[in-house]
Structure formats: C-alpha cells, structure tokens
C-alpha positions in Angstrom: 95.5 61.4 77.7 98.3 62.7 79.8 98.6 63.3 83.3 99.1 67.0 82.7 96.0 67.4 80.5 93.7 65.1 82.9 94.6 67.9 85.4 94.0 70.8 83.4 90.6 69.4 82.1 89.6 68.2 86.0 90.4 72.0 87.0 88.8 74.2 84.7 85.5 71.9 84.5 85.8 72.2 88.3 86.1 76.6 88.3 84.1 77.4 85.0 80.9 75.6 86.7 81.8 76.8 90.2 78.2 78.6 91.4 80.8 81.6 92.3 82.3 81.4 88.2 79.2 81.7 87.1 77.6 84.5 89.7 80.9 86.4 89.8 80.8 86.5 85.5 76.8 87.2 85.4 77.6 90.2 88.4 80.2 91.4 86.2 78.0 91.3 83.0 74.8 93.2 85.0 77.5 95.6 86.3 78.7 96.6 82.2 74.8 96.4 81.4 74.4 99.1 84.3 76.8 101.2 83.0 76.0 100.9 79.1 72.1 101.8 79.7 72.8 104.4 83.0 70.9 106.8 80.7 67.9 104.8 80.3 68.2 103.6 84.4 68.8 107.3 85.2 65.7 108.2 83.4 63.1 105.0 84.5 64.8 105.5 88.6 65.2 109.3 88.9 63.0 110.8 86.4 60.3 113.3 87.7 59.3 116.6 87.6 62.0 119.3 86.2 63.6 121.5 89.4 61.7 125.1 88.9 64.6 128.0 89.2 63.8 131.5 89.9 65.5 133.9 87.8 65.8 137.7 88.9 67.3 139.5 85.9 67.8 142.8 87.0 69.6 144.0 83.6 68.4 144.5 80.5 70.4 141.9 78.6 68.1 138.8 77.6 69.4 135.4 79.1 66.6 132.5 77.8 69.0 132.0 74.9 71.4 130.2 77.7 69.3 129.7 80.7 66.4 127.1 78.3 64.1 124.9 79.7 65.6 121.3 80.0 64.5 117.7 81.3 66.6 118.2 84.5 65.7 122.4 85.1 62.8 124.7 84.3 63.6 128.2 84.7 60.4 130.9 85.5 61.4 134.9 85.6 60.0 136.5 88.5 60.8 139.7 90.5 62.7 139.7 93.7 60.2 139.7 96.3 59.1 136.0 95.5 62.2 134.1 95.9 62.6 134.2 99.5 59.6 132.4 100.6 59.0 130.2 97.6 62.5 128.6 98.2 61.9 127.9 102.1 58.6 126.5 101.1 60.3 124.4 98.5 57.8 125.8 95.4 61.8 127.0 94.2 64.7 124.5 93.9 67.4 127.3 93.6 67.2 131.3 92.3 69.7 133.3 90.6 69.7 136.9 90.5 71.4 138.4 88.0 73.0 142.2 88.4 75.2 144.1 86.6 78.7 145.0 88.2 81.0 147.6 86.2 80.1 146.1 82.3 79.8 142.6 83.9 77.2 140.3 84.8 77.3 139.5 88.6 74.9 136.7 89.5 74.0 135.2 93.3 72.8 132.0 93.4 70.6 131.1 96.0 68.8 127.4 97.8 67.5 126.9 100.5 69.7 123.9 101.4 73.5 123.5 99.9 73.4 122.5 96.4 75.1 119.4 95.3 78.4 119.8 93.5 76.9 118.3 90.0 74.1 121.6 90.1 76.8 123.7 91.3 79.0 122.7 88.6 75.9 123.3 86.1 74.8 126.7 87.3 78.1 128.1 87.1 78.6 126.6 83.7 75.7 128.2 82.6 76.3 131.5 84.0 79.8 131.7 83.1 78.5 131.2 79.4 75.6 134.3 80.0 78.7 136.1 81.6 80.5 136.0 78.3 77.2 137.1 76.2 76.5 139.9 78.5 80.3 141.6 78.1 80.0 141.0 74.6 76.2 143.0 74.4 78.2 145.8 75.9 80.5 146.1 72.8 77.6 146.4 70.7 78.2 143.5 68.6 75.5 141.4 65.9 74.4 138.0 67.3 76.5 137.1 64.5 79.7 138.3 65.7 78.8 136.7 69.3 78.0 133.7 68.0 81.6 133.9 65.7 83.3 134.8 68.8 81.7 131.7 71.1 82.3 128.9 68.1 85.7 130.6 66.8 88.6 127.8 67.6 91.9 128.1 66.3 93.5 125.8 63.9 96.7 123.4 65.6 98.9 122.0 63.4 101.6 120.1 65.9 105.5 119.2 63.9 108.5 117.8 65.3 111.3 118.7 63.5 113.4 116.5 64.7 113.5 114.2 61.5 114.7 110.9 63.8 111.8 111.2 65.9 108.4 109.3 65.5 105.4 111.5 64.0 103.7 112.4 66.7 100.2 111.7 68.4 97.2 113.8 68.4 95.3 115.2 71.0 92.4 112.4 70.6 95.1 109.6 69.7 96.5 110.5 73.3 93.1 110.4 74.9 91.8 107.2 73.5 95.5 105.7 74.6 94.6 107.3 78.2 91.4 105.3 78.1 91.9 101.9 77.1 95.2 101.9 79.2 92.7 102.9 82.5 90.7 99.7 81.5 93.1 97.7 81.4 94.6 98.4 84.4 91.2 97.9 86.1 91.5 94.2 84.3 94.9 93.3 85.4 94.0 94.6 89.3 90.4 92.8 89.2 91.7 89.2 87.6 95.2 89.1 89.6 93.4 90.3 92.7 90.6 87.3 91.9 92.6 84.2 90.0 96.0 85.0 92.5 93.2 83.8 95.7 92.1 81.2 93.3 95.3 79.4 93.0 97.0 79.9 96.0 93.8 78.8 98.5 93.6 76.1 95.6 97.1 74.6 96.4 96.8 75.9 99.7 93.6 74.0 100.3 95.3 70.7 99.2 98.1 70.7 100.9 96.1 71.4 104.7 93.8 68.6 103.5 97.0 66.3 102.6 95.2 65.3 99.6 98.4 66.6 98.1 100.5 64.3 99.7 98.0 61.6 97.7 97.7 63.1 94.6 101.6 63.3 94.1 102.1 59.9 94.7 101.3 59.3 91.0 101.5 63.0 89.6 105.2 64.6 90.0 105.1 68.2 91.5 106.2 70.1 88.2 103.4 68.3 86.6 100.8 69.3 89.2 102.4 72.9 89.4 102.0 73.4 85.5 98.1 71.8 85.6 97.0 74.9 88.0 98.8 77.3 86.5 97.0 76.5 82.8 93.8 75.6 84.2 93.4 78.5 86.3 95.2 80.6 83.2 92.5 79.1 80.9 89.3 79.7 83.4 90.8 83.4 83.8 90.8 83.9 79.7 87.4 82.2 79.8 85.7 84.7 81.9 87.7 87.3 79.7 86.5 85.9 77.0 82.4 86.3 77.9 82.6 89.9 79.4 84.8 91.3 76.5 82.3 88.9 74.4 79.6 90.6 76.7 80.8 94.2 76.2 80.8 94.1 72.7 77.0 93.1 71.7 76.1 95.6 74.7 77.8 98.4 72.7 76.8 96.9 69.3 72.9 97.0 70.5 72.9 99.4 72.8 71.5 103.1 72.0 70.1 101.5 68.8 73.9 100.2 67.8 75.2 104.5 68.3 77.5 103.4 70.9 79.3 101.1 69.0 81.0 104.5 67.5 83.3 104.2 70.5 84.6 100.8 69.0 85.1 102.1 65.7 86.6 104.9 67.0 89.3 103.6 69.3 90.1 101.0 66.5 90.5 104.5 63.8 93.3 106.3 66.9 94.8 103.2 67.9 96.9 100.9 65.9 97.1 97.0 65.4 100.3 97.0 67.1 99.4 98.7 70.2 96.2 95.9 70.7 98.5 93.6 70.1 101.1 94.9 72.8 97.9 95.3 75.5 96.8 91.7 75.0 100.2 90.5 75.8 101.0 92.8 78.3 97.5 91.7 80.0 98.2 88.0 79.4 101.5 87.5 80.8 101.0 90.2 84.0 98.4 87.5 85.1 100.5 84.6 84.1 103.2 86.0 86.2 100.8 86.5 89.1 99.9 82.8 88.8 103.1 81.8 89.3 103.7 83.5 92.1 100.0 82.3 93.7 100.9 79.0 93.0 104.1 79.4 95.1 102.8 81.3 97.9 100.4 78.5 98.1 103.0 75.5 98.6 104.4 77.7 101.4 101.2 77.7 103.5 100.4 74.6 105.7 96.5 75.6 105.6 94.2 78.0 103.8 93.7 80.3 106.5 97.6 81.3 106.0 96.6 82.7 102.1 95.6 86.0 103.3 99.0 86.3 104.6 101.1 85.5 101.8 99.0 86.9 99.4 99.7 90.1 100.9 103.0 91.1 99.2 101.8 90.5 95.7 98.5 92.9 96.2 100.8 95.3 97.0 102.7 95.2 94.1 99.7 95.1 91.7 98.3 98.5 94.2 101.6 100.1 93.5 100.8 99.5 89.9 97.3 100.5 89.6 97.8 103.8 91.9 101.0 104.9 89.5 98.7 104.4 86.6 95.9 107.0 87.9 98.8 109.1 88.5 99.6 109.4 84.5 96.3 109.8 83.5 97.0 113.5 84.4 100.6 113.6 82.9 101.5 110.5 81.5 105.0 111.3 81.0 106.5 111.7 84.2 109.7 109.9 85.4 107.8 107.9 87.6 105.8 106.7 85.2 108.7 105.8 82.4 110.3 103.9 86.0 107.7 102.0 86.1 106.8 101.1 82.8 110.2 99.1 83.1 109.3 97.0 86.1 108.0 93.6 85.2 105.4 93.4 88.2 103.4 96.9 87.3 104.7 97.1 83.5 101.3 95.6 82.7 99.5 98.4 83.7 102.0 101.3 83.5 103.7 100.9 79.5 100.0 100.7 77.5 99.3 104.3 78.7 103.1 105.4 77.3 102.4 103.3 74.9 99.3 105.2 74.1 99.3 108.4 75.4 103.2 109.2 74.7 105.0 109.5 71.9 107.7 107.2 72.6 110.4 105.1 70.3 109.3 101.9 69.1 112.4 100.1 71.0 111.1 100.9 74.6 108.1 99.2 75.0 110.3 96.2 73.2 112.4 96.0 76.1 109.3 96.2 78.6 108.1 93.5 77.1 111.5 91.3 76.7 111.6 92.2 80.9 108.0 90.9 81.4 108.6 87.8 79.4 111.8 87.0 80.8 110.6 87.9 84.4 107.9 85.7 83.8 110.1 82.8 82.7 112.6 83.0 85.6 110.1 83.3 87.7 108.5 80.1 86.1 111.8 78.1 86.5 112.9 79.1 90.2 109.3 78.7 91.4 109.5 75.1 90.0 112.3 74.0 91.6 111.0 75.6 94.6 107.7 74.2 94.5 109.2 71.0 94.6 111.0 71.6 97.6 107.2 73.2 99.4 104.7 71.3 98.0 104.8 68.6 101.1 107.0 70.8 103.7 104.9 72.3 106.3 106.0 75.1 108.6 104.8 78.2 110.6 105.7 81.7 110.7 106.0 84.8 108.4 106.7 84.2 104.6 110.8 84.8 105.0 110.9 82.0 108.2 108.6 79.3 105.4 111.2 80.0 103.0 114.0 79.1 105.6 112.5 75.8 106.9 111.9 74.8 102.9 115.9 75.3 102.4 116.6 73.7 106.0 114.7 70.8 105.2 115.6 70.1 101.8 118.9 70.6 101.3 
C-alpha cells in the first residue's frame, strides 16, 4: 500500500471515530428529527387547554363560519360587559368586538397583556377573511356567490416569445429551486465552517508539535498535503452521506411516509441536470476550502494561531451565505448574477439562478469551468507553497508569514 493511501486510511479512521464525529453527526441527526416531528413535539410539549376568546358581535352578520373552534382557540359570544374583567382575571385570553363602520366590519381586538406576533398575525388573518364576508352580506349575495367569489382564481398562462429563449419556469419550479438552493447553502457554510478548522488545526497541530518535521522525513510534503485534503474530503462526504442518508428515512417514515411527497415533489420541478450541477457545486466549494485550510495551516507555527488565519476564508463563505438570503426575495438581481460568477461564493449563489431563474444553459457552464479551474490553481500554487511552509515557522499577521516563507526559501 502506498504512502499516500496509508495516510488517507490513518486519517479518516482517526476523524470518523472521533467522540466529536460521532456526537457532532448524532446532534445533527436529533436536530433533523426535531424538525421532521415539530408537530408531534409541539403537540406532546405545548399542548393544553384551547385559549377561550370573547367575541362581541355587535352586527347582525353571523361570523362562526370563520371564527370555528380549533385546537389552538375556542371562541364563546358574550355581550360587552363581560370582557373587561374576565380578561384581567385571565378567564379571557384575548376579545374581539366586532362593529360595523360605513358597510364594513370594524373589529378591536383586545388582551390584557400584548399578544405575541404569531396570535396577532392569526387574529388579523381571520378577521380580514370575516371583513370580506361581511362587505359581501351587504351586496346581498347567495353563499354561493360568496363562496365563488373567495375560491375564484384566475387562470396564468406565462409565454416568452422570444423563440431563442429557454421555456420558462413556473411559479412552483421557481420556489422548489429557492428552497433546495437555501439548503444547500446552509451545507456549504456548516461543512466549510466545520472541515476548514479540521484541517488547518490538523496541520497546524503537527507542525507546533514538530511531529511534522518527523513525519516528512519519510513522507514528502505534496504527499502529506494530498493525504489531508482526501481524508478530511472523504470524512466530510461521510457525515454527508449519513445525514442526507438520515433525512431521507425520516421523510420516508415520518407522518405515516406523507412527507415524503416533498421528495417526490422537488424531484417532479427539478430536473436531473440541476442535482447534478448542486452536487458538484457542493463538492468542489468544500474541496476548494480544504485547500485553502490546509495552507493556512502550514503558515501557523501553533494551533492557537488557526483562529487567525481562518479568519479570511469565513468571511468569504459569510459574504456568500448573506448574498444568498438576499435572492431568496429577488433572485435575479445583479448582485446576485456577480456573484454567481465568483469561484469562492458560486457554490452557494448559481443553484438558486440555477433554480429560481430562467437563465441560458451556457452560464452556469462557465460558473462551473471558474470553480473547477479556481479549484485546480489553487490546488497547484498551494502545493508548491506548502512545500515552502510546511517546516518554516514565523510570527505575525498572515501577509508578514507569507513574507518570511518567500525570504527563507528562495
């Protein structure tokens, strides 16, 4: 067995049954868990009695068809001189009194302490909706024509026609696109942010042990720089592999296997070629920030010194994330076509063009050909520097390491 492959296999047995591997992938896996049965936690942690809510209906128009009895409210008609005391006693969780106001319905909603904003946002939804019932009981319509009115949606048909132009996305295309392009951001920012402090305290460590300086004796440097890059790259797709792995049976068994629908459903909008486009994007963003951890980590002369070169990288991969919540609203601003271009934040930026866009099939070619040749460049000038930093030890700011390496070696 080679040298190269000795290292790789040492490494990732070393990570993968790390206690913080394991506790940082089983943390991650309760966290999805959380968030696939928040229904059924909701229900077991919060559940209780229904909040009672006064209603005062001082018109004549009949409001139980919107305000109905639910898990969460339970609403009791009374007359105006009970709500007062009943909500300072706390026998009332809120009260609306409803009045009518020139043809429309005015309603006050009262509580003895503020509501939060997820009630407020309720009430008003639900009132806005009894608004629109009571203006149309004016025009003396049938429940019919109410009802015909409330359901009645028009019919979109969107056409380009511009015949050189792609056929365009639909609403729900766009949206899935939005989505899967938010998650995977969240990926990239969670495993660069975790594996970049892997490898560069990893080398880092070494080399302020001068176990390096043994090691290298019988490994060469571009040998040992390739065995951490693929050994952390291969305990990075591990973990990947479990909580996608993870994710899946939670949504296939989940909900009695309904949830799984979402699968199904982003596989339906989305096509093979767009996967195919986010897998690569995702694998060679945290490649590329491997690289660059495994170089800031042969500039350091101890591991306390990490933090500190870490630094510009987490910015870059910030600047990325924060640009991507930015086109979740309008995901086709110029900032966000900039950025889809740059190699360090394309990774996060291009799936939501990608996506939520409808964009020429060349453009996220040449994000990609960028990435990838970033990635290699990178690849080539961090191994020639590595050689150069692996056993040269200096202090100071990043720029002044970078100047004693070149001092001392050429």
């Amino acid at each position: 067995m080679s040298k190269f492959m000795v290292l790789v296999k040492q490494l990732y047995k070393q990570k993968v049954t790390a206690k913080s591997f394991i506790l940082t992938t089983l943390l991650y896996l309760v966290v999805l868990a959380g968030i696939m049965y928040w229904s059924e936690i909701r229900d077991l942690i919060f559940s209780g009695d229904a909040d009672t809510i006064a209603v005062v209906n001082e018109t004549n128009f009949d409001v139980t068809e919107v305000l109905q009895n639910t898990d969460d409210y339970e609403y009791e008609y009374v007359t105006a001189g009970e709500v007062a005391e009943k909500l300072k006693d706390g026998d009332y969780y809120a009260a609306f009194t409803l009045t009518d106001a020139d043809g429309k319905l005015a309603a006050k909603i009262e509580s003895y302490d503020p509501l939060p904003l997820n009630d407020q946002s309720n009430f008003q939804g639900m009132i806005s909706q009894a608004g629109q019932l009571y203006a149309m009981s004016q025009m003396d319509l049938s429940p019919e024509q109410q009802q015909l009115l409330l359901s009645s949606e028009p019919i979109i048909t969107l056409n380009s026609i511009n015949e050189a132009a792609t056929d365009g996305k639909s609403a729900e295309e766009k949206m899935a696109g939005v989505f899967i392009s938010y998650a995977i951001g969240i990926i990239i920012y969670i495993f660069v942010a975790t594996y970049l402090s892997i490898i560069t305290t990893d080398v880092a460590s070494e080399k302020g042990s001068r176990a390096l300086e043994m090691l290298l004796v019988s490994v060469k440097p571009e040998i040992h720089f390739r065995s951490k890059i693929v050994g952390v790259f291969l305990v990075a797709l591990t973990q990947f592999v479990i909580l996608f792995g993870g994710l899946l049976l939670l949504l296939r068994f989940s909900d009695g296997g309904n949830k799984w629908s979402i699968v199904t459903d982003l596989l339906d909008s989305m096509s093979i070629g767009y996967f195919l486009y986010v897998i690569g994007f995702l694998f060679l963003t945290v490649f590329m920030y491997l690289i660059i951890g495994a170089l800031f980590g042969s500039l350091v002369s101890k591991v306390e010194e990490a933090g500190q070169v870490m630094m510009p990288a987490m910015m870059l991969t910030l600047v990325g994330f924060y640009v991507m919540l930015t086109g979740m609203g309008n995901p086709d601003t110029m900032l966000i076509k900039v950025f889809s271009y740059i190699p360090f934040t394309s990774g996060m930026v291009m799936p939501m063009r990608l996506g939520a866009t409808d964009i020429s099939a060349i453009e996220p070619i040449i994000s990609f050909a960028v990435l990838l040749g970033t990635v290699l460049v990178l690849y080539f000038l961090s191994l020639s520097f590595y050689k150069r930093s692996v056993l040269t030890y200096s202090s100071g700011g990043i720029i002044e390491k970078m100047k004693t390496v070149f001092k001392v070696t050429t």
